[in-house]
C-alpha positions as CSV (number, residue, x, y, z in Angstrom):
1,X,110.1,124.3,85.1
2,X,108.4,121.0,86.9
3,X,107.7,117.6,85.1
4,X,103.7,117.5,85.7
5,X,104.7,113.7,86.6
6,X,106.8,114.6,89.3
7,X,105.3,115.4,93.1
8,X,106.5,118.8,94.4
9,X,107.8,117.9,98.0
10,X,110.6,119.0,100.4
11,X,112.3,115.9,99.5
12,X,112.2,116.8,95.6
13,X,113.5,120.0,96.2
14,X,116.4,118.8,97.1
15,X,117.0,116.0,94.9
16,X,115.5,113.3,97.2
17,X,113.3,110.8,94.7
18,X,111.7,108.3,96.6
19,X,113.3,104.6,96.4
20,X,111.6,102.2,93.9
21,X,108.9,99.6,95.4
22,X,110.7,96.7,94.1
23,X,113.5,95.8,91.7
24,X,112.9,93.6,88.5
25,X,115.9,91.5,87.2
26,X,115.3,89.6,83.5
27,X,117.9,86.5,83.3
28,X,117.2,85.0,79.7
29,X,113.3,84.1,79.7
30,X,113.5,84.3,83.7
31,X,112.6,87.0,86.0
32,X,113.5,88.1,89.3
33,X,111.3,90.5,91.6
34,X,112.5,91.7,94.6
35,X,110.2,93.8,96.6
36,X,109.0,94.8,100.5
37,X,106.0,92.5,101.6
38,X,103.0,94.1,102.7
39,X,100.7,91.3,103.1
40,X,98.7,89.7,106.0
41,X,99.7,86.4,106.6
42,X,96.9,84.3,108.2
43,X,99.4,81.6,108.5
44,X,102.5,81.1,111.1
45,X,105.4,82.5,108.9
46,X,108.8,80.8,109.1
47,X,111.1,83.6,110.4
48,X,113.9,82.7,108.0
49,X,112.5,81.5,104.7
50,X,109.1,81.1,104.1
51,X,108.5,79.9,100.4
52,X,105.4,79.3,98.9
53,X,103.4,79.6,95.5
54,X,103.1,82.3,93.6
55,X,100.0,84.1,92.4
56,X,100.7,83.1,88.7
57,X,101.2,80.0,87.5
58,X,104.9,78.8,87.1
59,X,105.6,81.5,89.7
60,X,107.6,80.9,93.0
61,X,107.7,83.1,96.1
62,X,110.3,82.8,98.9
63,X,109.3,85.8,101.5
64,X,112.9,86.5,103.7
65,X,113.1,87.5,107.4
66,X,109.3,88.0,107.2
67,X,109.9,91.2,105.0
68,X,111.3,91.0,101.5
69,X,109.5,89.4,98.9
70,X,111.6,87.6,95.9
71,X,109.5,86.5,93.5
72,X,110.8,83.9,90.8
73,X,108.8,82.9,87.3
74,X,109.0,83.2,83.5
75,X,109.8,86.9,81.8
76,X,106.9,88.4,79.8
């Protein structure tokens, strides 16, 4: 029997669940989000560390090699 949650897919068949979109980490009343960025950038990225603030207040965001996302800021 299927979840009715659960996409029926080659890759399900066979045990293959796709990878979460990002990874939360709670440290005490802080949080860590880690995640792939998908945005546009209408700005000159730095190719190293790009860091910049976040969307939320009290939030910061430090983009790495122009792909992963780690996002810093106060658990809710």
């Amino acid at each position: 029997m299927n979840h009715p949650n659960l996409p029926i897919d080659a890759n399900t068949r066979f045990g293959f669940f796709p990878a979460p979109h990002n990874l939360r980490i709670r440290l005490g009343r802080r949080e860590l989000s880690v995640r792939r960025d998908f945005r546009k950038r209408f700005y000159s990225v730095n190719p190293l560390l790009d860091c910049g603030a976040g969307i939320e207040r009290g939030h910061l965001e430090i983009l790495v090699l122009r792909r992963w996302l780690l996002v810093l800021g106060k658990a809710h």
